[in-house]
C-alpha positions in Angstrom: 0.0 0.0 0.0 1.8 3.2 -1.8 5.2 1.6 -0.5 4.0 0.6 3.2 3.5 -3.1 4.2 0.1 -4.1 6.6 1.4 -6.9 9.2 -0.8 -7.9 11.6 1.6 -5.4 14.3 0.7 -2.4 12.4 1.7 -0.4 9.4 5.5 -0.5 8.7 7.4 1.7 5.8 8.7 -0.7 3.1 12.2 -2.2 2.8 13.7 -0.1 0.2 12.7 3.3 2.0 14.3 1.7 5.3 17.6 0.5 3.9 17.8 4.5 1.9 17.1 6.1 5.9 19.9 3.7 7.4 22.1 3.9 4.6 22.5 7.9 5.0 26.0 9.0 5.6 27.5 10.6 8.9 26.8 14.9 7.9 30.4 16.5 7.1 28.8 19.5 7.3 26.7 22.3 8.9 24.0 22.0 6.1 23.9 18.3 5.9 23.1 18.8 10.0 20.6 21.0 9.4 19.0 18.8 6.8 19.4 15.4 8.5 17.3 17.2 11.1 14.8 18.6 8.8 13.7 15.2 8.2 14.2 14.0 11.5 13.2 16.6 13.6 9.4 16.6 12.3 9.3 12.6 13.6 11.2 13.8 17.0 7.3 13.5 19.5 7.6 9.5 18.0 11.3 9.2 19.5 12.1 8.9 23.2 14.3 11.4 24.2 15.0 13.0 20.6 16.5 15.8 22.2 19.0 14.4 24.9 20.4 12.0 22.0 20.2 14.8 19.3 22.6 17.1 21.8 25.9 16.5 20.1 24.6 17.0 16.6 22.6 19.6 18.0 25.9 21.3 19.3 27.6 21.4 15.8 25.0 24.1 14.8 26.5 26.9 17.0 27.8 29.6 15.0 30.8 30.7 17.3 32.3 26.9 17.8 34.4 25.2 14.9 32.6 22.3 13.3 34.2 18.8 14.2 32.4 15.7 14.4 33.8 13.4 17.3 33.0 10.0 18.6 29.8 11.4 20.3 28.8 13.0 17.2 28.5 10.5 14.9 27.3 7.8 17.9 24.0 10.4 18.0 23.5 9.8 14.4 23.9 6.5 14.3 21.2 6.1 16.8 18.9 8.5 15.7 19.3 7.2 12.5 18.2 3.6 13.7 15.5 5.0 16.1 14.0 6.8 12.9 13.7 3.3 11.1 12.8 1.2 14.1 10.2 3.8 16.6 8.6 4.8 12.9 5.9 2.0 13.1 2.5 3.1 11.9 -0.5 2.1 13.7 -4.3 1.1 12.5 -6.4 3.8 13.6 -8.9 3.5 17.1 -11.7 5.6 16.1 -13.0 5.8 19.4 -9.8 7.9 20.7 -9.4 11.7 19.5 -7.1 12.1 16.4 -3.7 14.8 16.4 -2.9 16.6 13.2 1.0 17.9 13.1 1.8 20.0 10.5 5.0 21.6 9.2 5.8 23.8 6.6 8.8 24.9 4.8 10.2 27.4 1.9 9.7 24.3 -0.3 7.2 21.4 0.7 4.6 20.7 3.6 4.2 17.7 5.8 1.3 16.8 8.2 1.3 13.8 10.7 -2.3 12.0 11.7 -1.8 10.4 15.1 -3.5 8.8 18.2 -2.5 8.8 21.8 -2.6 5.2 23.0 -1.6 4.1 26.2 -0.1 7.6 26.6 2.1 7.1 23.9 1.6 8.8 20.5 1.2 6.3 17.4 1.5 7.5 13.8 -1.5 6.7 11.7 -0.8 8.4 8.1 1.4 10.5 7.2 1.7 12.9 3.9 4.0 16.0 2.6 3.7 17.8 -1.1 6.1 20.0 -2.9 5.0 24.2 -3.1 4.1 25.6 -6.0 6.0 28.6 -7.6 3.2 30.9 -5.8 2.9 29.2 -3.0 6.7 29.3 -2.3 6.4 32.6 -2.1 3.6 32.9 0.8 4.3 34.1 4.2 4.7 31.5 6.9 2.1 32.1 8.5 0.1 31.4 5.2 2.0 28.6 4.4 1.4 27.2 7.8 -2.0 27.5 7.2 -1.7 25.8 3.6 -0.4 22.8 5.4 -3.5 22.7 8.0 -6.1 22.7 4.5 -3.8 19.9 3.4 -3.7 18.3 6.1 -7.7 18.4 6.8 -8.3 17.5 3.2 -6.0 14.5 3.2 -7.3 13.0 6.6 -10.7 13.7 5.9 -11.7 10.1 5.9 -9.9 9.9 9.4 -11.3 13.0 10.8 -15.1 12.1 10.0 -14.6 8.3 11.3 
């Protein structure tokens, strides 16, 4: 189902999109950083402790301190990297909890999250991101934050009405 498999556990991404997250290369850089956690850092509520783990890469990104990955550095990537292929399980959907929309927006695409709290643990139910147009790269954030929310209400529709 558009490149997810359906165990019985749950929904769970497909083997080739697995082996292309833990296949990514240790950042050499500030930008590769920032974008390792552009992708990660929308998933971080579905990690336990994103944040204490993400420190050392986390550190890299101040401005006034010279840029060297050490040991630390590239263990945090390593096991973010794994926790982003592992902790990203998909769940069936319990319509008789309340459904969470998270949305994100950026200068180039969008991306919303459906999930449930189960158990007081938050499950991912669907997920979906677009690419902007040429006009709508050029919105304000605050509009673009809002063209997510409409994308986000249109795609989970089905969800959202039960």
């Amino acid at each position: 189902m558009l490149g997810y498999k359906v165990p019985k556990k749950g929904i769970e991404l497909d083997k080739a999109r697995v082996d292309l997250i833990s296949n990514l290369p240790v950042p050499s850089s500030v930008k590769q950083v920032r974008s390792f956690f552009g992708h990660a850092g929308f998933y971080r509520r579905f990690i336990k402790d994103f944040s204490k783990v993400a420190r050392p890469l986390t550190n890299l990104l101040i401005k006034m301190l010279t840029f060297v990955i050490g040991e630390s550095c590239v263990k945090a990537f390593r096991k973010l990297r794994s926790l982003l292929v592992s902790a990203f399980i998909m769940q069936p959907s319990d319509f008789s909890l309340p459904f969470e929309i998270m949305c994100d927006a950026s200068d180039f695409a969008i991306r919303a999250v459906l999930g449930q709290t189960m158990n007081r643990i938050p499950h991912v139910i669907y997920c979906a991101s677009g690419s902007l147009t040429g006009a709508q790269k050029n919105y304000s954030t605050t509009e673009k934050e809002l063209l997510v929310f409409v994308f986000a209400l249109d795609t989970f529709r089905p969800y959202l009405l039960c």
